[in-house]
N, C-alpha and C positions, 0 to 999 in steps of 0.2 A: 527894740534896741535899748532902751531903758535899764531893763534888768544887766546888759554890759556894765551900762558907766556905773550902776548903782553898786556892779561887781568888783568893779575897779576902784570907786572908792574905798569899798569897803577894804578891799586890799592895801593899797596905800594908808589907809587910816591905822591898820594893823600892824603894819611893817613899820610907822612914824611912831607909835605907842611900843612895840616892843624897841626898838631902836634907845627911848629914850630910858626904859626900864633900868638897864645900865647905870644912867647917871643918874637916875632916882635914887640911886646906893640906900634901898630899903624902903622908900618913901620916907625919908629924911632929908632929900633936897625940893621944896616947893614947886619950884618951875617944871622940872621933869616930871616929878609926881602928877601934875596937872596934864600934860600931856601925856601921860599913860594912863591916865583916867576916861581923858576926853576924846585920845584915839582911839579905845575901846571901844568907850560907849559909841561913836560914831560907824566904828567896823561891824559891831552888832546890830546899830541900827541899818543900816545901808546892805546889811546882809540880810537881815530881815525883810527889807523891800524886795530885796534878789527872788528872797524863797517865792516869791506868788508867781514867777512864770519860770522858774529854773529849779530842776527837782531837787531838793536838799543833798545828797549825798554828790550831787553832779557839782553844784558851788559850791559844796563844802571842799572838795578835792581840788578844784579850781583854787579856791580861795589858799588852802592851807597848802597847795605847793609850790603856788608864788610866790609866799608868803614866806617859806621855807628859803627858795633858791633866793629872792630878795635880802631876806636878811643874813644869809651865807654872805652873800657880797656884800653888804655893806659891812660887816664883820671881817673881813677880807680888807676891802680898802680901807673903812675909818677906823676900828678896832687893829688894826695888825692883826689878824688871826691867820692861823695858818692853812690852807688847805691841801692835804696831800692826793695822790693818784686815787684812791676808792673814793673819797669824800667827792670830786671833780666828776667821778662816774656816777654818783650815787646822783647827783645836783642834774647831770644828764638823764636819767632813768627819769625822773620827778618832772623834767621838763618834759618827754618823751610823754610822756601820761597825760598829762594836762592836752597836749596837743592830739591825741591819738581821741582821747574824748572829745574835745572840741569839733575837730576834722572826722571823725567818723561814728559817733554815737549818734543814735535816735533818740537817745534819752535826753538830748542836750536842744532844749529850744532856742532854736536859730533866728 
């Protein structure tokens, strides 16, 4: 169960670093720069724990479409972004996959 939270960090560290990228406006504001530094490096690292009992392309896809549908909505609520009818569908299809893997692959260690 390990390789989960290690998933989830990494997730969250990924979504908290691209989040901040934004106000890093180039890496010319310090504070966010450090944070899109240090959530990387912690999303990479904590992904790399993942890879020893989760097959790479299985947490990769986990990883990169939470990551996706996550920062849609935070872009949504704290950015004002817009999301129209195919984008809402598209954010449904990415969840639909995540879970279709989870729930019914054998490639997916449980």
């Amino acid at each position: 169960m390990k390789q989960w939270l290690f998933l989830s960090i990494a997730i969250v560290s990924e979504v908290l670093a691209t989040s901040a990228l934004k106000s890093s406006n180039g890496f010319t504001q310090l504070w966010p720069s450090l944070v899109v530094v240090a959530g990387y490096a912690a999303a990479f690292f904590f992904l790399s724990l993942t890879l020893r009992a989760i097959p790479v392309g299985i947490a990769y896809a986990i990883w990169s479409g939470a990551g996706i549908v996550l920062i849609t909505i935070i872009g949504w609520l704290v950015l004002g972004q817009a999301l129209d009818f195919p984008a809402v569908i598209g954010l449904a299809l990415i969840i639909t996959g995540v879970v279709i893997l989870n729930v019914f692959s054998k490639s997916v260690a449980h």
